[in-house]
SEKEVO-842412 format. One record per residue: residue number from 0; residue in one letter; chain; x, y, z of N, C-alpha, C in turn. Coordinates in steps of 0.2 Angstrom, whole numbers, plus 2048, in hexadecimal, padded with zeros to 3 digits. Layout:
BEGIN
SITE,NUM,a,A,X,Y,Z,X,Y,Z,X,Y,Z
...
! end
This chain:
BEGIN
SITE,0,x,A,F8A,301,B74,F83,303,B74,F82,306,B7B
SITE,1,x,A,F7B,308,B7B,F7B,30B,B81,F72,308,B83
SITE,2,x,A,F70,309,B8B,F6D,303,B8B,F68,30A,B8E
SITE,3,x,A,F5F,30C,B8E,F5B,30D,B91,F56,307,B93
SITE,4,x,A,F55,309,B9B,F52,305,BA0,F4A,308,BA1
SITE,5,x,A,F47,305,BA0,F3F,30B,BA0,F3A,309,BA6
SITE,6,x,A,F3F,310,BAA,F3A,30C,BB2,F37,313,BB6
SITE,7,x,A,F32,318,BB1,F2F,31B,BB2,F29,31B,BB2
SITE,8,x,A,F25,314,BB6,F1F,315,BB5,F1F,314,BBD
SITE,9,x,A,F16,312,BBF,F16,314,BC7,F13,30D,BC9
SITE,10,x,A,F11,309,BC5,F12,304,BCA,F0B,301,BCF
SITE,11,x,A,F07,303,BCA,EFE,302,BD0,EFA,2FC,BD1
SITE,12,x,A,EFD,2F9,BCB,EFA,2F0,BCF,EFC,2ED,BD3
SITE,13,x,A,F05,2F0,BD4,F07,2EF,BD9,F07,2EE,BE0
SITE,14,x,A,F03,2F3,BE1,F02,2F7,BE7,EFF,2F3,BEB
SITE,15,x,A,F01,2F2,BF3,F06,2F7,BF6,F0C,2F9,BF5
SITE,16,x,A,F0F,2F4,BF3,F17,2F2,BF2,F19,2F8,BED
SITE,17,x,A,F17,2FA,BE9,F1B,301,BE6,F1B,304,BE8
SITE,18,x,A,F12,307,BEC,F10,30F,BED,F16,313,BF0
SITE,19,x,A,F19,310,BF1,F20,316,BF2,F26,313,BF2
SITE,20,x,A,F26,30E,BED,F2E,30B,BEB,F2C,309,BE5
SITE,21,x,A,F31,308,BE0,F31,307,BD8,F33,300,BD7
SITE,22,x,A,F2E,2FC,BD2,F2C,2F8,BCF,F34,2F3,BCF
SITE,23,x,A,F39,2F7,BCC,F40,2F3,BC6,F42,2F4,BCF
SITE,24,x,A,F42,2F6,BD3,F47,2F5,BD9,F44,2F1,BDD
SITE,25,x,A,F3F,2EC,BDC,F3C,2E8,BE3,F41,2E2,BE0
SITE,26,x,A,F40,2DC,BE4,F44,2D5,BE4,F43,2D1,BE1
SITE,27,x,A,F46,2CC,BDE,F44,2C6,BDD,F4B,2C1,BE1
SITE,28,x,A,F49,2BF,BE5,F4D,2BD,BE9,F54,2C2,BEE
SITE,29,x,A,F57,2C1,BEA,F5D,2C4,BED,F61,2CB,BE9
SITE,30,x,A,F5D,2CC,BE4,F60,2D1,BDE,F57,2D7,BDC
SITE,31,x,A,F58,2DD,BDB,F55,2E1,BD8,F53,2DF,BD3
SITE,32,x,A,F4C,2DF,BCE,F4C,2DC,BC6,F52,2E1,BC2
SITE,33,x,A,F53,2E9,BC4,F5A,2E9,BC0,F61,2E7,BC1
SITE,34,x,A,F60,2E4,BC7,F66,2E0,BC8,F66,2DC,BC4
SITE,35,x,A,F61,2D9,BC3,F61,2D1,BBF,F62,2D4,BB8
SITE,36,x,A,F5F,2D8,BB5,F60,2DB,BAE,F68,2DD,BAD
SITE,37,x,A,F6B,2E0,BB0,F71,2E6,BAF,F76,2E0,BAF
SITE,38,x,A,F75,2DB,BB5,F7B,2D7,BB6,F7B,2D2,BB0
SITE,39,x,A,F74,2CF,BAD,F75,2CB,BA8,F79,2CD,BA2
SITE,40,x,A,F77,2D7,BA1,F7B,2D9,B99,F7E,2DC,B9B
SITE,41,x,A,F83,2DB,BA2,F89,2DC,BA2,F8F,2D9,BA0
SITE,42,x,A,F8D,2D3,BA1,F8F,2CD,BA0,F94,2CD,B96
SITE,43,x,A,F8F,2D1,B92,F90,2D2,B8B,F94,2D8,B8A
SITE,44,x,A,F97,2DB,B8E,F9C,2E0,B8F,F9A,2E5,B89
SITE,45,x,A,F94,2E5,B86,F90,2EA,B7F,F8F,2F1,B82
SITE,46,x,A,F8C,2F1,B8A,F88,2F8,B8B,F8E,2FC,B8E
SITE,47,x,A,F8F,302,B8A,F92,308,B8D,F8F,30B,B93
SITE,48,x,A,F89,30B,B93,F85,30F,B98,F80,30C,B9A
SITE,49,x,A,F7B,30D,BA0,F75,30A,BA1,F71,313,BA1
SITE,50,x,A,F6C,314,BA0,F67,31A,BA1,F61,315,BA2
SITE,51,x,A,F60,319,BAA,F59,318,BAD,F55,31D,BAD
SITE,52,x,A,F50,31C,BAA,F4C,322,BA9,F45,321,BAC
SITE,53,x,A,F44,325,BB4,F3E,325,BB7,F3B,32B,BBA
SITE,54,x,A,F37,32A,BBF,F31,331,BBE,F36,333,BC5
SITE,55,x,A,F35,33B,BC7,F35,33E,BCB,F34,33A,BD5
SITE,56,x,A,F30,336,BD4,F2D,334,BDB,F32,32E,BDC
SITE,57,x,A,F34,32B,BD7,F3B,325,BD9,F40,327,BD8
SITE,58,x,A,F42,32C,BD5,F48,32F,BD3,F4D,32D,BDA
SITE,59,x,A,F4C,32E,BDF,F52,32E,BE4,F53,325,BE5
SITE,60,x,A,F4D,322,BE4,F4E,31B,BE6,F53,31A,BE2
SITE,61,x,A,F52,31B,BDB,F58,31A,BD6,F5D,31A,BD6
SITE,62,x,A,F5F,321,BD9,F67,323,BDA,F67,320,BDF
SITE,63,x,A,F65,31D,BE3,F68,31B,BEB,F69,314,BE7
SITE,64,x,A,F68,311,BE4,F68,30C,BE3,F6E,30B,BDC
SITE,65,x,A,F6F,30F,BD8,F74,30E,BD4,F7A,311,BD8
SITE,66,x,A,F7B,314,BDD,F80,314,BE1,F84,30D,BE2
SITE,67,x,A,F7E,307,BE2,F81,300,BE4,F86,2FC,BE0
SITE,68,x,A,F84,300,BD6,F88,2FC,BD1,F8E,2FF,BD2
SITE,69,x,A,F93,2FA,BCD,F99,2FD,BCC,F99,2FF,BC4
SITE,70,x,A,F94,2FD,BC0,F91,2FF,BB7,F8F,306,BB8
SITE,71,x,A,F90,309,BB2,F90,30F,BB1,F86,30F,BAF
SITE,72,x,A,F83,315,BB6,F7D,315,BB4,F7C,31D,BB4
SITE,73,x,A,F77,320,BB1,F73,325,BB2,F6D,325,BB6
SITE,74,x,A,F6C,328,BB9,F64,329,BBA,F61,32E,BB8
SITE,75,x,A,F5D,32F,BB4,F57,336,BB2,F53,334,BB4
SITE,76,x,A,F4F,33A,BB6,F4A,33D,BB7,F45,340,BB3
SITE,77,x,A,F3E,33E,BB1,F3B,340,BAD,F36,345,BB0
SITE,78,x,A,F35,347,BB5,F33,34B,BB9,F2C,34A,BBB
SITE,79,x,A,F29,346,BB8,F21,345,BBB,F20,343,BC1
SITE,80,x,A,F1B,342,BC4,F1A,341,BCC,F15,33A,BCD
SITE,81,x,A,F0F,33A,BCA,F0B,336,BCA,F09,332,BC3
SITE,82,x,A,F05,32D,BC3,F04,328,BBE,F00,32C,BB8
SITE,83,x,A,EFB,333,BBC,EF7,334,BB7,EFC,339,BB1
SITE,84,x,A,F02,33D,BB3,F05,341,BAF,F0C,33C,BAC
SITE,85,x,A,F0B,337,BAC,F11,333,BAA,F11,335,BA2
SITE,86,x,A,F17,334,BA0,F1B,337,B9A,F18,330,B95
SITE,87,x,A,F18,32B,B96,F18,324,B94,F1D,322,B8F
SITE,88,x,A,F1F,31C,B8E,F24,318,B8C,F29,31C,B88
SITE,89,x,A,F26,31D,B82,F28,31E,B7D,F2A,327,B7E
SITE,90,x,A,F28,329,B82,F2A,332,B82,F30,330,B87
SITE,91,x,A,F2E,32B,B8C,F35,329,B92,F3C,326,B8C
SITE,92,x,A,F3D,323,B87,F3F,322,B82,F44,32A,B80
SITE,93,x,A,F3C,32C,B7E,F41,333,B79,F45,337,B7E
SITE,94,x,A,F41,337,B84,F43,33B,B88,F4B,33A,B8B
SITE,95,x,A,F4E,333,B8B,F54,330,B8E,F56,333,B86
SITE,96,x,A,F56,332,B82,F5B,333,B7A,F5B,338,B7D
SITE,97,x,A,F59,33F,B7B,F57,344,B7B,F5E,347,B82
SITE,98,x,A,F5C,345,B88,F60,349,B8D,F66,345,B8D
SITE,99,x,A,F68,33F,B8A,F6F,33D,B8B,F72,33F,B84
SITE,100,x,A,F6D,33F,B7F,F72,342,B7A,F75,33D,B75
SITE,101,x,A,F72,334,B76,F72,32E,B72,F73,32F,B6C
SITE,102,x,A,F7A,32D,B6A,F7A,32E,B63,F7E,325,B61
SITE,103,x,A,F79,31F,B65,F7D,31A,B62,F78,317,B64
SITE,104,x,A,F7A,30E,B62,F75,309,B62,F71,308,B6A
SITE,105,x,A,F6B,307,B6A,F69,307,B73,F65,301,B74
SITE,106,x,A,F65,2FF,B78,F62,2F8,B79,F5C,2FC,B7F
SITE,107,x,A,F55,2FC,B7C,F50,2FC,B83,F4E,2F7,B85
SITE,108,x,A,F4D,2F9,B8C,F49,2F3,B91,F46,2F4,B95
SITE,109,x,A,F41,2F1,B96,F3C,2F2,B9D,F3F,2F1,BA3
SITE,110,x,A,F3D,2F4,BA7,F3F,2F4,BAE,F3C,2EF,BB1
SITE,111,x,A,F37,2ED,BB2,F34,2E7,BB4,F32,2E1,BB2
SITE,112,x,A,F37,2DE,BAC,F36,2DA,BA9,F3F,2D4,BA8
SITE,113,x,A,F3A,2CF,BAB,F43,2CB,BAC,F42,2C5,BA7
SITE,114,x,A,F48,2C0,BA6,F49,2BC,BA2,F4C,2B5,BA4
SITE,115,x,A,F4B,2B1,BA3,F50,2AC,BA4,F56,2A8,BA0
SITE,116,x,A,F56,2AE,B9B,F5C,2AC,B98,F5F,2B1,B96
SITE,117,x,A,F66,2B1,B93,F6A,2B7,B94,F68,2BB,B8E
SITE,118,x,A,F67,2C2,B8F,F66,2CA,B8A,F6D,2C7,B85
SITE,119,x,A,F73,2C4,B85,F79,2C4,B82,F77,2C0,B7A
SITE,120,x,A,F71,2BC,B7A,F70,2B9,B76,F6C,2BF,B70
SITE,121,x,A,F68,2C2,B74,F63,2C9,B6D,F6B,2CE,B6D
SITE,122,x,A,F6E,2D0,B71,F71,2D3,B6F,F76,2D0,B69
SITE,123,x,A,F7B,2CA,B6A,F7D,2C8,B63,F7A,2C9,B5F
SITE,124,x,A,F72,2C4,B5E,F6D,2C7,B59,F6E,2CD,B56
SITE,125,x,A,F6D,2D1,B59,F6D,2D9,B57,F73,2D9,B51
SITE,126,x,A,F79,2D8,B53,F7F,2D9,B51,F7F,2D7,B4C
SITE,127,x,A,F7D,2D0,B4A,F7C,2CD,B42,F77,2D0,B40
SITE,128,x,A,F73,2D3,B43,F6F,2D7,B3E,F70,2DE,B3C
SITE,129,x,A,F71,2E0,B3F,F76,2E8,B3E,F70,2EB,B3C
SITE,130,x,A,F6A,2EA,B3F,F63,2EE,B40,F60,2ED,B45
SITE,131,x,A,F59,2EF,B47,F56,2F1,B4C,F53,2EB,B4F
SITE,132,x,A,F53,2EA,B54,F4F,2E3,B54,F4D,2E1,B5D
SITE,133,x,A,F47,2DD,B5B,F44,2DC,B61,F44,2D4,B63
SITE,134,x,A,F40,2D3,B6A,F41,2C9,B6B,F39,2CA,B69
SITE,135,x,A,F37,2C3,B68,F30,2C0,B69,F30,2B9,B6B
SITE,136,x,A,F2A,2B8,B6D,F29,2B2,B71,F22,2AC,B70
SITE,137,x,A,F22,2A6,B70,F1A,2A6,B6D,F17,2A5,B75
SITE,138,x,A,F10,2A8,B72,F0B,2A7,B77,F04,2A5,B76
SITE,139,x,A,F02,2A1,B79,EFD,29B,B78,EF6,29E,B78
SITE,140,x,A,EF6,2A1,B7C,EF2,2A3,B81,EED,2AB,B7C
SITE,141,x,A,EE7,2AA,B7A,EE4,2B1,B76,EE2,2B6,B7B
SITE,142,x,A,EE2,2B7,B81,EE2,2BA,B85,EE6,2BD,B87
SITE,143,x,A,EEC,2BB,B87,EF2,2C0,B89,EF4,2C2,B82
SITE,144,x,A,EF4,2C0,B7C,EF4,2C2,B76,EF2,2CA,B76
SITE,145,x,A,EEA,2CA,B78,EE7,2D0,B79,EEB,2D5,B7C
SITE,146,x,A,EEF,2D3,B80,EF2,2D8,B85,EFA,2DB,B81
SITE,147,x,A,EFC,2D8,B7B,F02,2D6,B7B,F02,2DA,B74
SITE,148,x,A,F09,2DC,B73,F0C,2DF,B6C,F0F,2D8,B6A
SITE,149,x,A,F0A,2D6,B62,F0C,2D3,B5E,F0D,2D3,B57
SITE,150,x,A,F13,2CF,B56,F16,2CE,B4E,F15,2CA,B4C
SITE,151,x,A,F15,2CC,B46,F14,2C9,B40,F1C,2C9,B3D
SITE,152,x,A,F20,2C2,B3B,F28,2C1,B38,F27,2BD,B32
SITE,153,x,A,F2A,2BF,B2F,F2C,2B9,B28,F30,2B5,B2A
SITE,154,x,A,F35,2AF,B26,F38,2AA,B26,F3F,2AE,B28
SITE,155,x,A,F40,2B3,B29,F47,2B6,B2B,F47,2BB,B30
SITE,156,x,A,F41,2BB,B32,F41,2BE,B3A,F40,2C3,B39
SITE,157,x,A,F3E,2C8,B34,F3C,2CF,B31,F35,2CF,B34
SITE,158,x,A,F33,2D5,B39,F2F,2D8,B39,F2A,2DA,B33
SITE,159,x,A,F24,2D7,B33,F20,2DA,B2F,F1B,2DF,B30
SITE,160,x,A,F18,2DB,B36,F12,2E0,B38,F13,2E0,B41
SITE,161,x,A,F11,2E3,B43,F0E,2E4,B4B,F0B,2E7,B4F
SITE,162,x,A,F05,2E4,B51,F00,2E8,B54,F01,2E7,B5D
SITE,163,x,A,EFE,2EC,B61,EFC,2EB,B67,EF5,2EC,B69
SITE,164,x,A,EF6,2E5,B6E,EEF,2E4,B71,EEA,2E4,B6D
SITE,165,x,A,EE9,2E1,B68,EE5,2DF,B60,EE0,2D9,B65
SITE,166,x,A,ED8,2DE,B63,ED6,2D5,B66,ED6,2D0,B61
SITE,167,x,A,ED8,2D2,B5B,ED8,2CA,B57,EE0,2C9,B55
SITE,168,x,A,EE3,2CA,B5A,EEB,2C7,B57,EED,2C2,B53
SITE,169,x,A,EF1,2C6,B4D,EF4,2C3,B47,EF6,2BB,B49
SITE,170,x,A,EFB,2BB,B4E,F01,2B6,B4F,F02,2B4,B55
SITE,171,x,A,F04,2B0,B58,F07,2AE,B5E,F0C,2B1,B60
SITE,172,x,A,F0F,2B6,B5F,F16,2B7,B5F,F17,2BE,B61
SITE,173,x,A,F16,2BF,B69,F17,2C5,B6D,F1F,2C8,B6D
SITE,174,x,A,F1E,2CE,B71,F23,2D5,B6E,F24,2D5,B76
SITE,175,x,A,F2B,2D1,B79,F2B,2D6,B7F,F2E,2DC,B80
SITE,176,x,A,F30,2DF,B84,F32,2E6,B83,F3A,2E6,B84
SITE,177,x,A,F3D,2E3,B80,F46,2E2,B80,F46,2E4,B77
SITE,178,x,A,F48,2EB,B78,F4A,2EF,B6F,F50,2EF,B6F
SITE,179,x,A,F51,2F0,B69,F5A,2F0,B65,F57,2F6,B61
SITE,180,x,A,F59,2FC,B61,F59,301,B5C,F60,306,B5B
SITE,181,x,A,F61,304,B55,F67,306,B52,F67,30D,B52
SITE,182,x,A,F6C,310,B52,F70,318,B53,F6C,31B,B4B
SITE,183,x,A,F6B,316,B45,F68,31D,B40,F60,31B,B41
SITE,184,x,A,F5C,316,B47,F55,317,B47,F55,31D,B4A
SITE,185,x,A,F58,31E,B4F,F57,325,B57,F54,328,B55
SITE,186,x,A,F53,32C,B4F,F51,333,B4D,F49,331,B4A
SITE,187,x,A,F49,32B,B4A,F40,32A,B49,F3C,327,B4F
SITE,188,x,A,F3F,329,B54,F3B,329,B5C,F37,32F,B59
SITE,189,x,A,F39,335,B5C,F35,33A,B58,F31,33C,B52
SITE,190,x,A,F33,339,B4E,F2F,339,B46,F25,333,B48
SITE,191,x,A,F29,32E,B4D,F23,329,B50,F1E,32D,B55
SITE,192,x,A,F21,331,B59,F1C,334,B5C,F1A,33C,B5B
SITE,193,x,A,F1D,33E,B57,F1A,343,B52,F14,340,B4D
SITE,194,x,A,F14,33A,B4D,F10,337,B48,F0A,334,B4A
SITE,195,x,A,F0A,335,B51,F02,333,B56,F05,32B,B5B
SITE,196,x,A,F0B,328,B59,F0D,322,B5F,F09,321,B64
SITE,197,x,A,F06,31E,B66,F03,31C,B6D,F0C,31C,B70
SITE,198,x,A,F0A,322,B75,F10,322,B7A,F11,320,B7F
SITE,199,x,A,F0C,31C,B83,F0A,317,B88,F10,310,B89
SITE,200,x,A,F0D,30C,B81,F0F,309,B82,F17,306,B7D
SITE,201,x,A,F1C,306,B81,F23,305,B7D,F22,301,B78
SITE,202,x,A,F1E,2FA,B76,F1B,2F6,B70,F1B,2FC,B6B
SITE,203,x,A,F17,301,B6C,F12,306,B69,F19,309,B5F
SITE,204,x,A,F20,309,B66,F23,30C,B63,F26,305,B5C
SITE,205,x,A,F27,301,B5F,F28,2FB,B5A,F24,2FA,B52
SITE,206,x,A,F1C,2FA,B55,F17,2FB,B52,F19,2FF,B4C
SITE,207,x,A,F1B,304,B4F,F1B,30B,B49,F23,30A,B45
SITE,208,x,A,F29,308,B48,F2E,306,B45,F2E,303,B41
SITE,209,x,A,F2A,2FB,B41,F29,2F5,B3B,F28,2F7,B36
SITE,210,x,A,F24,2FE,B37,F1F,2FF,B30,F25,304,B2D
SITE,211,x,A,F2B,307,B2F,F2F,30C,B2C,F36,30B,B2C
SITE,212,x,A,F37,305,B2F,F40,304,B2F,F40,2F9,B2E
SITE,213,x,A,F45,2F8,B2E,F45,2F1,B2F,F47,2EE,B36
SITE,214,x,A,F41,2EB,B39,F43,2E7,B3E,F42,2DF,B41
SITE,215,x,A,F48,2DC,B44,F48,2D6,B44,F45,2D4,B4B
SITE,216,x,A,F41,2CC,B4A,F3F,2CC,B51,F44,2C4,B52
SITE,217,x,A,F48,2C1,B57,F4A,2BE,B58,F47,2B8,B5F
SITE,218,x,A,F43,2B4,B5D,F41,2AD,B60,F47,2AD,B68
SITE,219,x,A,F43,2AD,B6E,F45,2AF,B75,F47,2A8,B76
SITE,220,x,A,F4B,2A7,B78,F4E,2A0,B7C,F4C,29D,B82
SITE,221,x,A,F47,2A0,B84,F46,29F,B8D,F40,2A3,B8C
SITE,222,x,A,F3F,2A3,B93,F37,2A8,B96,F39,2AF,B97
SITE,223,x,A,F35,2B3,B99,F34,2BA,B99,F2F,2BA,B9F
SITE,224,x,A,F31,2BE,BA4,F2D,2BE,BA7,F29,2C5,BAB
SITE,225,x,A,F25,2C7,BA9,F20,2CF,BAC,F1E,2CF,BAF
SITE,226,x,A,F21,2D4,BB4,F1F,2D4,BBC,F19,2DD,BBA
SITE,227,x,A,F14,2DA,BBB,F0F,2DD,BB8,F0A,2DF,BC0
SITE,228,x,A,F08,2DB,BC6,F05,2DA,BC9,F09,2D5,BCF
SITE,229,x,A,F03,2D8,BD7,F05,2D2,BDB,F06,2CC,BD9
SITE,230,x,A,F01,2C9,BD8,F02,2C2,BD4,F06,2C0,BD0
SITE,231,x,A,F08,2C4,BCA,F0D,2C3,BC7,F14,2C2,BCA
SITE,232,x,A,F17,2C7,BCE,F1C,2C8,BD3,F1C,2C2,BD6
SITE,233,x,A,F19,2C0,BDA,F19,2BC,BDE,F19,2B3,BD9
SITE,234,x,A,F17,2B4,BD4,F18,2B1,BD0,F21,2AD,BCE
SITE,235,x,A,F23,2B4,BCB,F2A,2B3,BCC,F30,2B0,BCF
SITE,236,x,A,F2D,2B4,BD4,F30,2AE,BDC,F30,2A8,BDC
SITE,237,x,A,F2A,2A4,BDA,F28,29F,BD8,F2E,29B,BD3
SITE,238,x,A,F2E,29F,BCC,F31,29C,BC8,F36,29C,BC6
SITE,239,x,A,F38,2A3,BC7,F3E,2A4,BC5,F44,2A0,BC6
SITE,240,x,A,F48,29E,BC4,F4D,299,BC6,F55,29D,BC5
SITE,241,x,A,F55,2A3,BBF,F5D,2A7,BBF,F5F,2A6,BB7
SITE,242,x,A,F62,2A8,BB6,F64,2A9,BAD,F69,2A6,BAB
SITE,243,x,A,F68,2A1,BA6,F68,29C,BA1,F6E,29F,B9F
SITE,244,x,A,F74,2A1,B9B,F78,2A3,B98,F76,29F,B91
! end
């Protein structure tokens, strides 16, 4: 499989700390959050390749910094400059297929989005399932619910339904942004955003999958943690402790 990394956005709650450095390459301690990602599903020996796919104004931070692995990574370039022109999720998505040419299974992931326990676990998942498939997580809380892409599973972890950002959410059972989409979904990236997809946001495209292919959601073993804002960030440092095998 081959692995897209989705770290084309800019980064504004951030700020200052972004205005001119990219979100997936600041620290949590001693490691980059793509450090912390790439070395945990390395570990799985599954990814042929890493594709980072971000905007024009951190394109060199990128490179400078994938010079430091010894994993086979790309970096693209989506060409946008600022937040207002941004491609959004789901076109940064078609856009990585599209210029590498993906003709096989690809696991997405958010660039700003870490774990405390190891990707090795969805990836097996994936395997026994030999379909498309996402994590979910419960969440307590009806206010982040709002903010949040959520599922609706039967009694076998089949996707039924998925909304984003729903003020009256179905379920407690949120969608973080960690896809499995198999080599014969690819060709309905396209068909989803030919079809009106909110392209903003990566959920968006989940959303529209559920309704046209079969996808499983697999129950997360650990926390998730979204570095969303200062507070957040600053948060993590707090809590984070490193990854559970």
């Amino acid at each position: 499989m081959m692995c897209i990394i989705l770290a084309a956005g800019y980064a504004t709650r951030l700020y200052p700390l972004t205005q001119n450095f990219p979100k997936p390459l600041l620290k949590i301690r001693d490691k980059t959050i793509l450090d912390l990602l790439i070395d945990d599903i390395e570990t799985t020996k599954e990814v042929s390749e890493y594709i980072v796919v971000t905007n024009h104004k951190y394109y060199n931070h990128f490179l400078e910094w994938s010079k430091t692995k010894t994993v086979n990574i790309s970096i693209i370039d989506n060409g946008t400059e600022t937040n207002e022109t941004r491609l959004g999720a789901v076109k940064d998505i078609q856009f990585a297929v599209k210029q590498k040419n993906i003709k096989e299974d690809l696991l997405i992931i958010a660039g700003d989005n870490i774990l405390d326990f190891s990707l090795g676990h969805f990836i097996n998942y994936t395997k026994n399932k030999k379909t498309s498939c996402v994590m979910r997580y419960y969440e307590p809380s009806l206010e982040r619910l709002k903010k949040c892409g959520v599922l609706t599973v039967d009694d076998d972890d089949l996707v039924t339904d998925m909304t984003e950002k729903s003020l009256t959410p179905a379920t407690n059972w949120c969608c973080p942004p960690f896809y499995y989409i198999t080599e014969n979904n690819l060709a309905l990236i396209d068909i989803a955003i030919e079809q009106g997809c909110n392209v903003d946001s990566p959920g968006s495209l989940i959303v529209w999958l559920c309704k046209h292919t079969y996808i499983y959601a697999m129950e997360m073993q650990g926390n998730r943690y979204d570095i969303g804002d200062l507070e957040s960030y600053e948060g993590v440092h707090r809590e984070y402790r490193g990854i559970i095998g």
